[in-house]
N, C-alpha and C positions, 0 to 999 in steps of 0.2 A: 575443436571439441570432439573428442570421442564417442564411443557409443558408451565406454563407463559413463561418462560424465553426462551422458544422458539420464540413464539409467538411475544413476544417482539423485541425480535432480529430480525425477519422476518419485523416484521413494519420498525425498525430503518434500515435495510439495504435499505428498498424498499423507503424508503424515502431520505436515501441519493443517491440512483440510479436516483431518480426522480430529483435531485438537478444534475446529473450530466447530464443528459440528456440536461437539461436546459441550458446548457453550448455551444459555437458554436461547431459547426462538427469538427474542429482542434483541438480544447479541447477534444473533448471526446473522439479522437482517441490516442491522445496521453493518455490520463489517463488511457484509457484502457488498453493499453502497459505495462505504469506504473504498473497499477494494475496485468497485467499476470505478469510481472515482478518477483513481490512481491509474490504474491501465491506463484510461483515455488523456489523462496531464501529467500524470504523474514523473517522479525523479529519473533519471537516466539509471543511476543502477536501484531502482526499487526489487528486481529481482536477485541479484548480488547480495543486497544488503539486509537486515535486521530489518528493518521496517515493518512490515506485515507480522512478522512475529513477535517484537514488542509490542504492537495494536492486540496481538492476542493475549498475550503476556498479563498488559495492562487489563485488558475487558477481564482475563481471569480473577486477578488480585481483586480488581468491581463486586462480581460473582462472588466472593469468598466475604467481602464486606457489608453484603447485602444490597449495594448500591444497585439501582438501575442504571441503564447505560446512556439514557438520557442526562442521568447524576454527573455521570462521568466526561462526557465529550460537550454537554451544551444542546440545544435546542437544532443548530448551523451542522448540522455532516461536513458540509463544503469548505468553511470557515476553519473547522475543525481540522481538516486535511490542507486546507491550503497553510495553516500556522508550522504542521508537522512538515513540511518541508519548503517555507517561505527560503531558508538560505541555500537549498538544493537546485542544479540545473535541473528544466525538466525538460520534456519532449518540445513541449509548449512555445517553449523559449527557443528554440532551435528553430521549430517552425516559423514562428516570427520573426528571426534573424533570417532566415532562407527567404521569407518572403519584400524584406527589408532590402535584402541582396548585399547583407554586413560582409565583408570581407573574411576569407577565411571558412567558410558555413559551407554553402551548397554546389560550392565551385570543386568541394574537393572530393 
């Protein structure tokens, strides 16, 4: 990884934070949830991927519907995040194999 591709990545998060900002004060507390969520278990490429900017994607089209964001995701944050990437590897799952001492995992 380069210094562009630093750089880049620096623009593109700072710009999706600006999108979320944009969002009401219910929104972004909950995203923000979402998003600690996600750091701490979350999918192996959550940053690579679309993930966090379909969650903003979707809270927008909410926003535009009038819905609350409680309407939207359910009562569960957790529940909530752990459905959006039930079939995805996560950190989680790694850690558990490393500590299971599954072959192939923390030997390599």
């Amino acid at each position: 990884m380069g210094i562009q591709d630093i750089i880049e990545g620096k623009k593109q998060w700072r710009a999706h934070m600006a999108r979320v900002k944009a969002l009401p004060p219910d929104y972004q507390i909950v995203y923000k949830e979402i998003q600690r969520y996600f750091f701490k278990v979350g999918p192996i490429d959550l940053l690579d991927g679309s993930l966090l900017s379909g969650i903003v994607d979707f809270f927008g089209e909410g926003v535009a519907a009038g819905k609350g964001v409680l309407e939207l995701i359910g009562n569960d944050v957790a529940a909530f995040c752990d459905d959006l990437v039930k079939d995805s590897r996560t950190y989680a799952d790694i850690y558990q194999e490393s500590i299971r001492g599954e072959p192939g995992t923390a030997e390599k």
